[in-house]
C-alpha positions in Angstrom: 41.6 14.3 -9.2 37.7 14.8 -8.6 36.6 14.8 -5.4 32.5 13.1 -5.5 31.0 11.9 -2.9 30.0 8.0 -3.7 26.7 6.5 -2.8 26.9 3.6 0.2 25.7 0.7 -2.9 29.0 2.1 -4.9 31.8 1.3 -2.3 33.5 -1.6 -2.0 32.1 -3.7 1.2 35.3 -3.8 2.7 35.8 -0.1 2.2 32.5 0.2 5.1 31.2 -0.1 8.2 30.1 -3.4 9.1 26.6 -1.6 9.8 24.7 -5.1 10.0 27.3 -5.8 13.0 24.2 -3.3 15.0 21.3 -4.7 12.9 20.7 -7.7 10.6 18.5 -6.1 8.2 16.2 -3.3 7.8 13.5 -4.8 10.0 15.9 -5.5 12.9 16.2 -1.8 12.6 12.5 -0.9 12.2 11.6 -3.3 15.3 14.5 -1.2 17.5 13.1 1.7 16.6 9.4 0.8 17.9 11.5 -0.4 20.8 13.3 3.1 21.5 10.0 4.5 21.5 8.4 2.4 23.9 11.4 2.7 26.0 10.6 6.9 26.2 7.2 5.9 26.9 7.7 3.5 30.0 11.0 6.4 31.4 8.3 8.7 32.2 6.9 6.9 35.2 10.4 8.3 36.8 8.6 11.5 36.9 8.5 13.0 40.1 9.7 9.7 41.5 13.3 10.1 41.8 13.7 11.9 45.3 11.8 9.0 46.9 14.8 6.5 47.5 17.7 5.5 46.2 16.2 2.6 44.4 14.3 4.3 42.1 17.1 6.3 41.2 18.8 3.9 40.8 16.1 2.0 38.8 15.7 5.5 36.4 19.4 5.8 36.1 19.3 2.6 34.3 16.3 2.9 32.2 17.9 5.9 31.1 21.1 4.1 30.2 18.9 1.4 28.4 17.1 4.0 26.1 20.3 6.1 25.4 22.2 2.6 24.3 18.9 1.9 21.9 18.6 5.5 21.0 22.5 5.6 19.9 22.4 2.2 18.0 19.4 3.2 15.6 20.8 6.3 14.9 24.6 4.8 14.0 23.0 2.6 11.8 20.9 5.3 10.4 24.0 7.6 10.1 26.3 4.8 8.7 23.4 3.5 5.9 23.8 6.9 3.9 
């Protein structure tokens, strides 16, 4: 028995993740990627912020949980295309 690696397109559907479960299509994708970007942008106003109250520890703790959640979805769909 040969062991080969098979391409995504030449497995059954039901033998695969359900990758569009995550995103519809590839432009689903593309527009959470632009997000996650956007998303590091707007975390660095945390910078040097976080001592100054709980709130905006608080407020960083869950940007940070945001961008991690959109970070880990892009690339699982990435990961799972191939």
């Amino acid at each position: 028995m040969e062991n080969k690696i098979l391409d995504r397109k030449d497995i059954p559907k039901e033998s695969t993740w359900d990758i569009e479960s995550l995103f519809e299509n590839l432009q689903a994708w593309e527009d959470a990627y632009e997000g996650v970007a956007k998303l590091a942008n707007k975390f660095s106003v945390h910078q040097g912020q976080l001592s100054k109250g709980s709130k905006n520890l608080l407020e960083a703790l869950r940007d940070r949980d945001q961008l991690s959640r959109a970070m880990e979805n892009v690339y699982v769909y990435t990961h799972l295309l191939l």
